[in-house]
N, C-alpha and C positions, 0 to 999 in steps of 0.2 A: 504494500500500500504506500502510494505518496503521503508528504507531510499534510496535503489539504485532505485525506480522507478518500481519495478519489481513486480506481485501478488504475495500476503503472501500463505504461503501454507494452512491455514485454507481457504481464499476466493477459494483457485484452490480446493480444495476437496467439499468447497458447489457449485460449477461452477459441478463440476462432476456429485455431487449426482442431479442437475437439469437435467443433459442431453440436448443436441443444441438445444432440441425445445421449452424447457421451458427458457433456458435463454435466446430465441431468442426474446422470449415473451415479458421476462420482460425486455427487453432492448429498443427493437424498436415499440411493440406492446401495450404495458399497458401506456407507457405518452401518446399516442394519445388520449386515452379514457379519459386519468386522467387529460388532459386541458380540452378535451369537458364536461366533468362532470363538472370540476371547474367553466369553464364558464356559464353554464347551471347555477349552482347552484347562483354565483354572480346574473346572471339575475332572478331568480325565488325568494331565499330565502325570501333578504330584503321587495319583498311584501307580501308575505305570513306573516312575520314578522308584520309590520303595521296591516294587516287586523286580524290578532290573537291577537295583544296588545290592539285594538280600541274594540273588541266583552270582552277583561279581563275590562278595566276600564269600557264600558259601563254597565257591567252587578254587577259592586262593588261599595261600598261603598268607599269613597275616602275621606280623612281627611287631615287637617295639611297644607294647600296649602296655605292657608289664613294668616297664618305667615310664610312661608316659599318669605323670601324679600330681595332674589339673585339680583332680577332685582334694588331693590331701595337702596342694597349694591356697585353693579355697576354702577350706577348712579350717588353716591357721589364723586366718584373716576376716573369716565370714565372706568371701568373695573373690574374686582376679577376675583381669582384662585379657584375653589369650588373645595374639595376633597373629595373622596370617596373612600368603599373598594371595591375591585376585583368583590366578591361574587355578589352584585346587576348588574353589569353589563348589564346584559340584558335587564332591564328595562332603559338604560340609553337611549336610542336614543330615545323610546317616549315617556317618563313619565314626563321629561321637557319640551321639547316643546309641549306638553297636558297643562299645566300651563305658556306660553309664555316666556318661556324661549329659545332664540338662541343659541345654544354653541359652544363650538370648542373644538377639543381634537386632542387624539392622535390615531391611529390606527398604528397592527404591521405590517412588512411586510411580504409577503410571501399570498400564495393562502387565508388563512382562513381570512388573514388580509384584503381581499379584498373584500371580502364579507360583512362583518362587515362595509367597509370606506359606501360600498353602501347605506346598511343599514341606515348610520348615514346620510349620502348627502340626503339622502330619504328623511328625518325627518328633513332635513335642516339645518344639521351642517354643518363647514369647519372643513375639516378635515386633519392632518398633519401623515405622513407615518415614523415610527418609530419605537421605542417600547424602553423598558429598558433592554431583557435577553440578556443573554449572548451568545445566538447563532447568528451568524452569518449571518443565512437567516432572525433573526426576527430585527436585530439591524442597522442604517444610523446612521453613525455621523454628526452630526453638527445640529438635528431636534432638539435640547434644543436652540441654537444660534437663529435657524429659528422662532420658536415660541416665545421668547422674540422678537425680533427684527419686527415679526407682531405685537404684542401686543403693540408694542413703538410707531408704524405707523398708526395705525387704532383704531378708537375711540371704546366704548362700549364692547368692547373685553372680552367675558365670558371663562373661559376655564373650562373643568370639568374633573378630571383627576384621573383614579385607582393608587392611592398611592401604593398600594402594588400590583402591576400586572409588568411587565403581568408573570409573572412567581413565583412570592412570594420572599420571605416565606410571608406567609398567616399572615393579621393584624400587618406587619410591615411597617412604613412608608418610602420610600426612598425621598430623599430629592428635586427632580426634580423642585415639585409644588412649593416649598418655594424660589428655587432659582429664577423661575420665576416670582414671585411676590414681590423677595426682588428687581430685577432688574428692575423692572418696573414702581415700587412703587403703587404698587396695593395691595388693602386689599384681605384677606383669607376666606370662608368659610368652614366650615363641613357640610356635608350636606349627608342624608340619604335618601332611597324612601324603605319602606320595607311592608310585608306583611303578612296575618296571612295564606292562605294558599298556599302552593310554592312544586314546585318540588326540588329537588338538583341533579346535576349533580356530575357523577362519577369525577370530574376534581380536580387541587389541591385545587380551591378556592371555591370548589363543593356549584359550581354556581345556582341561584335561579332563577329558572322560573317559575313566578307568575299565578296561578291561574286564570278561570272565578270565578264568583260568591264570591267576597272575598273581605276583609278588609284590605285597601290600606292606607298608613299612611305618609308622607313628614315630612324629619325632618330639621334642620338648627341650626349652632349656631356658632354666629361671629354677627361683624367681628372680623377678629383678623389682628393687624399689625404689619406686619413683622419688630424687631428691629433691630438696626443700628449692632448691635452686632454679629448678623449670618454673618455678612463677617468674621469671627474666629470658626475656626471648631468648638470650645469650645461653642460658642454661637448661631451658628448654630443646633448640633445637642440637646444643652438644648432646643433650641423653638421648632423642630422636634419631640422631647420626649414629652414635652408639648402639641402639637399638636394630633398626634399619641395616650396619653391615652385617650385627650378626648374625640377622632371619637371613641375609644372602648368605651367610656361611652355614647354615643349615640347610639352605636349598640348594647352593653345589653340595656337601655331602650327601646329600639323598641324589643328586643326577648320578652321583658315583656308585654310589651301593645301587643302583639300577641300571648300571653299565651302560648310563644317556648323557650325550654332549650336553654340555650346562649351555641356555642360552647368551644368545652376545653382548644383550643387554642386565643380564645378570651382574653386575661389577658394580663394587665397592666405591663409594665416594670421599675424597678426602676434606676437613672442614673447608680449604676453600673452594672445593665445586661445589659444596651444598646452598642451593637458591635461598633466600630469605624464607622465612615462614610464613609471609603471609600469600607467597605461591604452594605453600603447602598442605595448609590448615583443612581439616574436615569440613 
């Protein structure tokens, strides 16, 4: 649209080149389809989802769970912040609660996000509607305020949360988790679940969808807590950086124990590449 309100003349010439019966289409005829698909898909995926994870882990090998002690991190403290990259995602809603894990996170908003909250409700998370990018249909203000202020309120409060999602850039951390656990005074986890055979999605986090028949691996390492000193951007983004190389030294060691070249953009940042934080922030 122009600033006076009026169509730009590129939208009036692709309006022509449709003709009334194709824009009539996409105007009044295609959302009807595209809620009922939406909603079809909300109600179908997330079981399809379950009963395709449950036939991956019954038919693999699965290691690492036996130290992986989110739960007796949580327990010292009445809660923790587990963080994780983008990339595994998909294994997040049943690969923890497979090892008695409850969680809580984040979902975006908008149609895909709702699929996804399903998903997670399915597998028995609470789930908070959100996200970090910067558009507009995927972003609510004040979901950082809400999930602290749950976490303050309710005991045993796990949260599991893609640091660099949902839009990237890829293997960077923004600082959302930390805030949440410096306010609540909750310890931190790193934490990975990864695999030796996986598909990857064309997407930016080209995302891992694990395999039947395959070698399943949990990773952890914490706790870590958060110091008094992240109330100063300065100190803040040193324990982010902190944090940040060493989920990437957790994600090369799992490419290794799975015998997969570590991606390109996997690599470590030294304090002066790391951008200011307010290119960072949740």
């Amino acid at each position: 649209m122009s600033s006076t309100g009026s169509p730009s003349p590129a939208a009036s010439r692709s309006r022509r080149r449709r003709g009334p019966v194709a824009e009539a289409f996409r105007t009044h005829v295609r959302p009807i389809f595209s809620k009922r698909l939406s909603r079809l898909a909300a109600a179908v995926v997330p079981v399809l989802y379950v009963l395709y994870m449950r036939f991956v882990w019954a038919t693999s090998r699965v290691s690492g769970q036996e130290d992986f002690c989110l739960n007796a991190i949580s327990a010292q403290r009445d809660g923790a912040v587990a963080l994780l990259w983008h990339e595994e995602v998909f294994t997040v809603a049943f690969g923890y609660p497979y090892i008695g894990i409850r969680g809580h996170t984040l979902a975006s908003v908008g149609e895909s996000g709702e699929v996804i909250t399903r998903m997670l409700k399915l597998c028995g998370y609470v789930v908070f509607r959100g996200g970090s990018s910067t558009s507009r249909a995927r972003r609510r203000s004040g979901v950082l305020e809400e999930m602290i202020a749950h976490m303050r309120q309710n005991s045993g409060v796990i949260y599991g949360l893609t640091v660099d999602g949902s839009k990237g850039p890829r293997y960077r951390m923004k600082t959302g988790g930390i805030i949440i656990a410096r306010e609540c005074n909750k310890p931190i986890a790193l934490v990975r679940t990864w695999y030796r055979r996986c598909l990857r999605m064309k997407t930016w986090d080209r995302m891992a969808v694990p395999l039947p028949f395959n070698e399943i691996r949990y990773y952890l390492r914490g706790p870590y807590h958060v110091p008094e000193d992240t109330r100063t951007d300065e100190g803040l983004a040193c324990f982010r950086l902190k944090l940040e190389n060493d989920l990437i030294e957790i994600a090369e060691q799992s490419y290794r124990d799975a015998r997969q070249p570590a991606p390109a953009k996997l690599v470590k940042r030294s304090p002066d590449e790391a951008p200011d934080l307010e290119a960072d922030r949740a």
